[in-house]
C-alpha positions in Angstrom: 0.0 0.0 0.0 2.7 1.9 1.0 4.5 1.5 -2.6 0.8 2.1 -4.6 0.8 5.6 -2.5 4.1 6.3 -3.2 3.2 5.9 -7.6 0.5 8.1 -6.9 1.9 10.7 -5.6 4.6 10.4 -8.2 1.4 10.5 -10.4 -0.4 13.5 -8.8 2.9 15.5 -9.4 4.2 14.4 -12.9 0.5 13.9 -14.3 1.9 10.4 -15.4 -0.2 8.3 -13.2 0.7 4.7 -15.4 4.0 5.5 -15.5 4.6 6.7 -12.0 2.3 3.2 -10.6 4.9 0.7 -13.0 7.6 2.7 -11.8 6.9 2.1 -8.4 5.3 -1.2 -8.3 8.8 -1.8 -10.8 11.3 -1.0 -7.8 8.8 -2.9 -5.2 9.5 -6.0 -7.6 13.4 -5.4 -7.7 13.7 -5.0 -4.4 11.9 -8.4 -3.1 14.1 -9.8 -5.8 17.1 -8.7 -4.1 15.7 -9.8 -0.8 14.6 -13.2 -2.4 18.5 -14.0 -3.9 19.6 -12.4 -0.1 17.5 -15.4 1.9 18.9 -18.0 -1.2 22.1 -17.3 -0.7 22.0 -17.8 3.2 19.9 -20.6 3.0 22.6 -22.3 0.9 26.3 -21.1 2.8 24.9 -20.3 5.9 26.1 -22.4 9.9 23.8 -23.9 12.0 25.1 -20.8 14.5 24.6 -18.0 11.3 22.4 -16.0 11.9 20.4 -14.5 9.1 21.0 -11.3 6.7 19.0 -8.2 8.0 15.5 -7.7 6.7 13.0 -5.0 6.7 9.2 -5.4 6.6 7.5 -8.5 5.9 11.0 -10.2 4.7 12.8 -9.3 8.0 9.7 -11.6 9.3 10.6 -14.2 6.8 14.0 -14.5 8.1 13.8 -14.6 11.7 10.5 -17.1 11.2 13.0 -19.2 9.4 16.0 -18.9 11.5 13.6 -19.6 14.8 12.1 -22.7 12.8 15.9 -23.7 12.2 16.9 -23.5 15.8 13.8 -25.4 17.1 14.3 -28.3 14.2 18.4 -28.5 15.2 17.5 -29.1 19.2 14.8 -31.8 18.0 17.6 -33.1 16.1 19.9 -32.9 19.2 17.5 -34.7 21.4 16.8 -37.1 18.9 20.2 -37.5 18.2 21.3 -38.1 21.7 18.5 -40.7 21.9 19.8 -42.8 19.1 23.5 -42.2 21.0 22.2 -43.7 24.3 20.2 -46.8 22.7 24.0 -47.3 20.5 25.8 -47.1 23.7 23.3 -49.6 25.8 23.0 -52.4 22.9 26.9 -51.9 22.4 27.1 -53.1 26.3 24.7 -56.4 25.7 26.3 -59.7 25.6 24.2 -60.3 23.1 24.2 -59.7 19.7 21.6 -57.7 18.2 21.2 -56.7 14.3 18.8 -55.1 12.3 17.7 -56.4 8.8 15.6 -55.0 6.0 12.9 -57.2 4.5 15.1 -58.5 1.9 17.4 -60.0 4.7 19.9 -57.3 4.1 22.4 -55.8 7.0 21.3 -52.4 8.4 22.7 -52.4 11.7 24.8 -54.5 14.7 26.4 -53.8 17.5 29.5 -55.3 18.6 28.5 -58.2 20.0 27.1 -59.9 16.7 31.0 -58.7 15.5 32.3 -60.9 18.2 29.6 -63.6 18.1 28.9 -64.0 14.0 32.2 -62.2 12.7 30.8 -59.5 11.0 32.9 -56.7 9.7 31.5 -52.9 9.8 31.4 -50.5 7.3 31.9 -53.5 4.7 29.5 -55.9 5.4 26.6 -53.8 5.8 24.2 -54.0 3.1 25.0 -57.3 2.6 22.7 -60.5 3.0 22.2 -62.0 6.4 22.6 -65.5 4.4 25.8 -64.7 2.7 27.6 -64.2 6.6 25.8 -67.0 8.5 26.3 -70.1 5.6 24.2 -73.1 7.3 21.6 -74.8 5.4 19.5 -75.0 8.9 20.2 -71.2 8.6 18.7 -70.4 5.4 16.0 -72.8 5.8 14.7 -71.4 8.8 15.5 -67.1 7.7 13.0 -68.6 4.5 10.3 -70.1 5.9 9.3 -67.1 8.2 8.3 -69.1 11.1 10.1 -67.6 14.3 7.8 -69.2 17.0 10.6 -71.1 18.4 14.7 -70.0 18.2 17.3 -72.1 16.2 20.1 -73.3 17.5 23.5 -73.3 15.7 27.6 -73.2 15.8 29.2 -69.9 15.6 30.4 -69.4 11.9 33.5 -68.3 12.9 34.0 -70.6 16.2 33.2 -73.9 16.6 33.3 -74.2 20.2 30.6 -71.8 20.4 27.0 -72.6 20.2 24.7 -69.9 19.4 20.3 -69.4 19.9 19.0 -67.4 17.2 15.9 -65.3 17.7 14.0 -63.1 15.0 11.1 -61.1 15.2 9.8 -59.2 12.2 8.3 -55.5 13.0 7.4 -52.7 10.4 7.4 -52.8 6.9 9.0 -56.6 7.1 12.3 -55.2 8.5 13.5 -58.7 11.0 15.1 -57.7 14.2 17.5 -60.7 15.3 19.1 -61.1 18.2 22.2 -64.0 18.9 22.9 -65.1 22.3 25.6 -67.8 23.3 24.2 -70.9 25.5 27.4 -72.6 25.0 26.8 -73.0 28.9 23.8 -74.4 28.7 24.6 -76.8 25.9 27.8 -77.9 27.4 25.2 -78.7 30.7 22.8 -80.2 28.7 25.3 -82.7 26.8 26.5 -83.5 30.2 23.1 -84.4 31.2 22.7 -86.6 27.6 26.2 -88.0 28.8 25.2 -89.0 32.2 21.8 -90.6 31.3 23.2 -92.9 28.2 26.2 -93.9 30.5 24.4 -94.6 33.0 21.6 -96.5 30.8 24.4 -98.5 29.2 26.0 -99.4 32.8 22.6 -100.7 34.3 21.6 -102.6 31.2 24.1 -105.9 31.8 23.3 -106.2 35.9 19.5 -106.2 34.7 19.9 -108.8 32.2 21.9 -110.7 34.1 19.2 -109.8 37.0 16.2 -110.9 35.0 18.0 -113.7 33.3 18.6 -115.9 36.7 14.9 -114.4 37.4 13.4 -116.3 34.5 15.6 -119.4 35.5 14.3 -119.5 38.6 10.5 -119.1 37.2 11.5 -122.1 35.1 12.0 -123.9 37.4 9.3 -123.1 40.1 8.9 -125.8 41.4 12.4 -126.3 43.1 11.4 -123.1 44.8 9.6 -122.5 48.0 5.7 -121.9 47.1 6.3 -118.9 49.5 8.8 -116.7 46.8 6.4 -117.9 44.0 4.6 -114.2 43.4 7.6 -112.4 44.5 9.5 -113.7 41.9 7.0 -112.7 39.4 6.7 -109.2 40.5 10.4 -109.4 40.2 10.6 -110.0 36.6 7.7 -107.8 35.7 9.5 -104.6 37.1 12.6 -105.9 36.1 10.7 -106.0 32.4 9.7 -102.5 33.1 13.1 -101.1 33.9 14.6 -103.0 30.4 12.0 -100.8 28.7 12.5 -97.6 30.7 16.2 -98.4 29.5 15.2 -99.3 26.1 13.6 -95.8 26.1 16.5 -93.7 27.3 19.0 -95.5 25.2 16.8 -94.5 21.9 16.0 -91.0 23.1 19.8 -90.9 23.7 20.4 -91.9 20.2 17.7 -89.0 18.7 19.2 -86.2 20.4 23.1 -87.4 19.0 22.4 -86.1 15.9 20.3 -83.6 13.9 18.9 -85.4 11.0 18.7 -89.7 10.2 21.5 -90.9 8.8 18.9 -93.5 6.6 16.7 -90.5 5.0 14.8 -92.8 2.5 11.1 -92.2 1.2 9.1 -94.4 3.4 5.7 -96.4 2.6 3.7 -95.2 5.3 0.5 -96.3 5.1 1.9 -100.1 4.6 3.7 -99.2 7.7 0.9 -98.1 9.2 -1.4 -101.3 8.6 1.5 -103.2 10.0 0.9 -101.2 13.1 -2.6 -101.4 13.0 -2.3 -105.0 13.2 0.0 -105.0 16.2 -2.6 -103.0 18.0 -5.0 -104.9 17.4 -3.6 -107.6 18.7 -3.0 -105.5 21.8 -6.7 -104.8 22.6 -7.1 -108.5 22.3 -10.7 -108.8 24.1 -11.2 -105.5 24.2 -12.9 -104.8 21.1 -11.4 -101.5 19.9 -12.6 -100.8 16.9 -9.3 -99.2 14.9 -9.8 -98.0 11.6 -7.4 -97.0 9.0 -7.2 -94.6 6.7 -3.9 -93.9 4.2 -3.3 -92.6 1.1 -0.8 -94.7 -0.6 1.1 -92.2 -2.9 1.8 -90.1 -0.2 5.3 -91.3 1.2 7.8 -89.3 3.8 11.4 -89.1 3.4 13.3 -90.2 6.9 14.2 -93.5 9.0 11.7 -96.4 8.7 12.4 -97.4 11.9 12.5 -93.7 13.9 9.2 -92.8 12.6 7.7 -96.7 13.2 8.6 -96.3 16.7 6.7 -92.6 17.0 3.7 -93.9 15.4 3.1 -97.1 17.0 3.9 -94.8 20.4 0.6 -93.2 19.4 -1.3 -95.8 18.4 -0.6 -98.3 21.2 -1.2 -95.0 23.9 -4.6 -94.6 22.5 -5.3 -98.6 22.6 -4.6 -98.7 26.5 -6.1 -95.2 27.2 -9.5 -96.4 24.9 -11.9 -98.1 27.3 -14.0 -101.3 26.2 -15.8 -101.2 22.6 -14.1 -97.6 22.1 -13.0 -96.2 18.4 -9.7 -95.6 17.0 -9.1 -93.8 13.8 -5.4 -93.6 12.3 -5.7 -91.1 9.0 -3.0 -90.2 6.8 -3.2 -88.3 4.0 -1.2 -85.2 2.5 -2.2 -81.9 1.0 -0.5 -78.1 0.0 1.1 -78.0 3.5 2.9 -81.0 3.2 1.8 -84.3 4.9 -0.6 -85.2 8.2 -0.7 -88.3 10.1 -4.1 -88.3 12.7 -4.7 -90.6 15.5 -8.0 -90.0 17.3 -9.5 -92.2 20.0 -12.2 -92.1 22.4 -10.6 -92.9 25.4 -11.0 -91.0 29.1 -9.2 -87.2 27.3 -6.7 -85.4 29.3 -7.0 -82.5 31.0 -6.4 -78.8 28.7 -3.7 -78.0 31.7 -1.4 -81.1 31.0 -1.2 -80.8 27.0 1.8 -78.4 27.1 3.8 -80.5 29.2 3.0 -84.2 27.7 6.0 -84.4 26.1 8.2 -84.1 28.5 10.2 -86.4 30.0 8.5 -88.6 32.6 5.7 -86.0 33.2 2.6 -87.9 34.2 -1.0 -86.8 34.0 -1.9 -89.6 36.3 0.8 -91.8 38.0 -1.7 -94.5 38.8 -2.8 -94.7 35.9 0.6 -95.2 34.2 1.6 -97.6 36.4 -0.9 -99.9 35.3 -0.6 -99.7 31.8 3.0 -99.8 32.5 4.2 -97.0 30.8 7.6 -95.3 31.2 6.9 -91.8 30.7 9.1 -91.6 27.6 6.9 -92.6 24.7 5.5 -88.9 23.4 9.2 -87.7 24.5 10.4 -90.4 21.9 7.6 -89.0 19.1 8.7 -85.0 19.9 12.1 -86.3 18.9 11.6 -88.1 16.3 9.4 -84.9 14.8 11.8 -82.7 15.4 14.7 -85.2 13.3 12.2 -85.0 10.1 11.3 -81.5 10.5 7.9 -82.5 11.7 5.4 -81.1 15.0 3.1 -82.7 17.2 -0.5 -81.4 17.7 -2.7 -82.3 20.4 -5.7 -82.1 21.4 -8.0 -83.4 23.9 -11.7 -83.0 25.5 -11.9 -85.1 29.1 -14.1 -88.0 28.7 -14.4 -88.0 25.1 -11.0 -88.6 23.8 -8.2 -87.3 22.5 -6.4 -86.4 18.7 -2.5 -86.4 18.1 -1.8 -84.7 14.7 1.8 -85.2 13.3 2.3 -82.1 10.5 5.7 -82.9 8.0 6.3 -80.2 5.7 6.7 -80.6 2.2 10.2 -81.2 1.6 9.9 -84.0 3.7 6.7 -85.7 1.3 7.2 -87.9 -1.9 3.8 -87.8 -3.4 3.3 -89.8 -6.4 0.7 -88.6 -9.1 
């Protein structure tokens, strides 16, 4: 307004009012020009401590807006910067090592524990894949198949000696967060307790046999024996059974942890293994009258150890014969589908409680102790079946509803199927 007066008084005295207006509207123009190259040229060479050229008028308001909205962005970049310092300094000091991938499985970030722990090198190996650093097929398998419920376990890539749990979680966009702690402790301890057990297993196993081999001698010949030790003796030689098959068990469960994989990791006729086993249990109800039916789909066969997986499945089938009361139904499937392959073994026995199906597989754990006892169980046999799973890549599904039975669901995934057309 000030400029449009200014042309018009020009105007009023020269009697050129559109020549006096342009002039004056001409050098308003040139003069926020001048102002406009003034705030460029500050705005490209100027410190973070510069402060801006003098203005007048609305420009000087231009520049001190700016510089203020400078200041307040470099302290929000100070506090954020000392944040990122402090969470640098804090995972630095974890004995863990902790890195950061993109979703391509690409190295963004570690701190110095995955340099001690994995061997990676900084500046050169970032950007570089997660795979290309950490070679084992177990490794790649697991960083592909996206399933990070439960942690892998593996040797150091640059140390042997040093055994290492891996644990990814994926957040954002995909990015994977992984973190890489040693348990060389704990699996030093827990070879020690693999040690101990098999030794010991071995070491019992001759004074047994010799134990139940002058026991059966003895039965033979009952009748150079005082009536009196008669039952004794027999009670003898059926615990002394059970203790050759709680041995039995130990030794094999001894002989699946040794090793990762089977050795014999053939494609495996299951469903004539599993009418072979159907057979056997069947002969195990005996009066009972289960009624076990079978249902298998012969082109479906599963790469692995004939024997390992015989030994899981008929732990499942012969449970559900002895849990099954009188009359009760039994139904073995197996079949195989997009997901890979599913064996099914459903009775209708007395179910077990929802609060015991986490722990079933453990060692020795007992839903009911008298009730093992007389079935003569040894606590091992769904120990035995985790194992062998876990050797051929497989899981174990349960489920159960008291008094009205109970499924076990084996899942393999597809590289472990042969499936003929």
């Amino acid at each position: 307004m000030l400029v449009l007066a200014a042309g018009l008084l020009l105007g009023l005295i020269s009697g050129q009012w559109g020549w006096a207006i342009a002039a004056a509207l001409a050098g308003y123009l040139g003069w926020s020009t001048w102002q406009l190259l003034r705030l460029y040229q500050w705005l490209k060479t100027h410190q973070s401590d510069e402060a801006p050229p003098d203005g007048y008028g609305l420009w000087g308001e231009v520049f001190d807006s700016i510089y203020h909205l400078q200041r307040r962005n470099q302290k929000a970049r100070g506090r954020l910067q000392a944040v990122i310092d402090r969470m640098q300094e804090s995972t630095a000091a974890l004995r863990d090592g902790m890195i950061l991938l993109d979703r391509d499985g690409n190295l963004e970030w570690w701190n110095q524990s995955a340099e001690r722990l994995l061997g990676l090198k900084s500046p050169q190996d970032g950007g570089q894949p997660v795979s290309n650093l950490v070679r084992h097929p177990r490794f790649k398998e697991y960083f592909a198949q996206e399933d990070y419920r439960e942690p892998l376990e593996l040797t150091s890539p640059i140390n042997d000696n040093l055994r290492l749990q891996f644990h990814i979680t994926i957040y954002g966009a995909g990015e994977h967060l992984m973190l890489v702690r040693d348990v060389t402790r704990v699996h030093q301890l827990e070879q020690m307790r693999k040690d101990f057990v098999a030794n010991v297993s071995h070491e019992l196993r001759t004074p047994l046999t010799v134990i139940a081999g002058y026991l059966e001698t003895l039965l033979d010949n009952v009748e150079d024996v005082n009536p009196r030790w008669t039952r004794a003796l027999q009670q003898m030689q059926q615990q002394a059974g059970r203790m050759q098959s709680l041995l039995n068990d130990l030794l094999l469960l001894a002989k699946l942890e040794a090793t990762d994989y089977p050795a014999d990791n053939k494609p495996v006729a299951i469903d004539l293994m599993l009418l072979s086993i159907r057979n056997d249990a069947q002969a195990l109800s005996g009066g009972r009258n289960h009624r076990i039916s079978l249902e298998a789909d012969a082109r479906v066969k599963l790469k692995g150890s004939e024997a390992e997986l015989r030994s899981a499945f008929s732990n499942l089938v012969f449970n559900a014969v002895k849990y099954t009361p009188d009359e009760g139904e039994i139904r073995i499937r197996w079949w195989g589908d997009e997901q890979g392959a599913h064996l099914a073994v459903q009775d209708s026995g007395i179910g077990i409680d929802p609060k015991h199906l986490p722990r079933l597989t453990e060692r020795f754990y007992r839903v009911d102790s008298s009730r093992n006892a007389s079935t003569g169980g040894t606590g091992l046999g769904l120990a035995i079946v985790k194992h062998v799973l876990l050797r051929h890549r497989g899981s174990l599904d349960i489920s159960s509803v008291p008094g009205k039975g109970s499924s076990f669901t084996c899942h393999f995934p597809t590289q472990q199927v042969e499936q003929r057309t």
